[in-house]
C-alpha positions in Angstrom: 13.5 -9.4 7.1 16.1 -8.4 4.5 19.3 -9.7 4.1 22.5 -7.8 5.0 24.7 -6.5 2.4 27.4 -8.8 2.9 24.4 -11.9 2.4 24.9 -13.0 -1.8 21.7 -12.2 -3.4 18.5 -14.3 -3.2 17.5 -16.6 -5.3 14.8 -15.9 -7.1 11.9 -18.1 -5.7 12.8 -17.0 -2.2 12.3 -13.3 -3.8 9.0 -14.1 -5.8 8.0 -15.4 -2.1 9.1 -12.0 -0.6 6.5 -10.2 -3.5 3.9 -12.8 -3.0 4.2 -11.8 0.7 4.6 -8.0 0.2 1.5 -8.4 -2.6 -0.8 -10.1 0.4 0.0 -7.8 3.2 -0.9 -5.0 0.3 -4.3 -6.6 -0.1 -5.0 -6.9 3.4 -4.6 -3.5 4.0 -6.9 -2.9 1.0 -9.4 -5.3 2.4 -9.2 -3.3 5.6 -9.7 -0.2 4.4 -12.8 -1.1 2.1 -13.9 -2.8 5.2 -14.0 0.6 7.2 -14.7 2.9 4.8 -18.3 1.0 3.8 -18.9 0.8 7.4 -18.2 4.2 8.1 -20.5 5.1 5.0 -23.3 2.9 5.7 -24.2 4.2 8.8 -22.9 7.7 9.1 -24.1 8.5 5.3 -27.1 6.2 5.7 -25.8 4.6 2.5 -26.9 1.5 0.9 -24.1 -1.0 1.3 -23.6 -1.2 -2.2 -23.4 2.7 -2.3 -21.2 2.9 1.1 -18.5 0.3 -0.5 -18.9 2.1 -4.2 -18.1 5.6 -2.1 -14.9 3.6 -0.3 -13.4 2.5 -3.1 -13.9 5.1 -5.3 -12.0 7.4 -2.2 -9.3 4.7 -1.7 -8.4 5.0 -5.3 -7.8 8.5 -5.5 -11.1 8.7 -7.5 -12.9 11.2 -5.3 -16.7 10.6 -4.1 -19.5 9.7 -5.9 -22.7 10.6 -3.3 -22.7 13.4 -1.4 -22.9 13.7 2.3 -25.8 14.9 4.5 -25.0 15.3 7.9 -21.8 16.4 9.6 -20.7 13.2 10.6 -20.6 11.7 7.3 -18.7 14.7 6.0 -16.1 14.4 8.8 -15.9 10.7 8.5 -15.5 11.7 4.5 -12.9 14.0 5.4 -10.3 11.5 7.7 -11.0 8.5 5.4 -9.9 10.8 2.4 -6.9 11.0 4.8 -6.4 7.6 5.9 -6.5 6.4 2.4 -3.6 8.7 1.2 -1.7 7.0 3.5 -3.0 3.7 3.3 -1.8 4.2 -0.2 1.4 5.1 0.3 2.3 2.6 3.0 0.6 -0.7 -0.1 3.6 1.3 -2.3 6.4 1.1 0.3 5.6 -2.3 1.3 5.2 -3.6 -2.5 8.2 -1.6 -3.6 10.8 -1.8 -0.4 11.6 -6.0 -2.0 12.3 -4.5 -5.7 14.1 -1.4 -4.4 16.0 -3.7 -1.8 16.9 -6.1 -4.2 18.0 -3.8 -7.0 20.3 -1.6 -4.1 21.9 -4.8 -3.0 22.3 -5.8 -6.3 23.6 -2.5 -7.0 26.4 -2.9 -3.8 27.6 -6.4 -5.1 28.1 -5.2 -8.6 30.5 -2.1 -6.7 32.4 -5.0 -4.2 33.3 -7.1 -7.8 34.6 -4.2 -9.3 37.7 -3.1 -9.3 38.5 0.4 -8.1 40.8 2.5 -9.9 43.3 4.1 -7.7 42.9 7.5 -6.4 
């Protein structure tokens, strides 16, 4: 998916095509998540959808809950989406960063190849 470190940089539409692409597959997992968490609400919490999709994003954003839940399933479904979106949010950073990091470390290595190295 990346190119090699002996591959010359690339240009800079192909790279705003790699964000564009890393920005979608973000919001896809975003979608996703919303998706199951105001499912998961709705008919575990016996929320309103409204309310269920209010409680997801509010979770998935590191906000915390809004309503509070009655019955045990609801709190344990609570409890493994508070999970799942930690690391739903950490994998929408690695896949929006990994082009910027990517691009400035290969950057980076063709900056050290055009140098020249003092001896010793």
């Amino acid at each position: 998916m990346f190119e090699h470190k002996d591959d010359p940089l690339l240009c800079r539409p192909r790279f705003y095509g790699r964000l564009a692409w890393a920005f979608g597959v973000s919001l896809l997992i975003v979608a996703v998540s919303l998706l199951l968490g105001t499912i998961g609400y709705h008919y575990l919490a016996a929320l309103p959808w409204i309310d269920a999709l209010q409680n997801s994003a509010m979770i998935l954003t590191g906000m915390g809950p809004v309503n509070p839940m009655p019955t045990t399933p609801a709190k344990i479904f609570a409890t493994f989406y508070a999970l799942y979106s930690g690391v739903a949010f950490l994998s929408m950073m690695a896949v929006l960063l990994a082009p910027v990091i990517h691009r400035a470390m290969h950057k980076f290595h063709l900056d050290l190849d055009d140098d020249e190295r003092p001896p010793g």
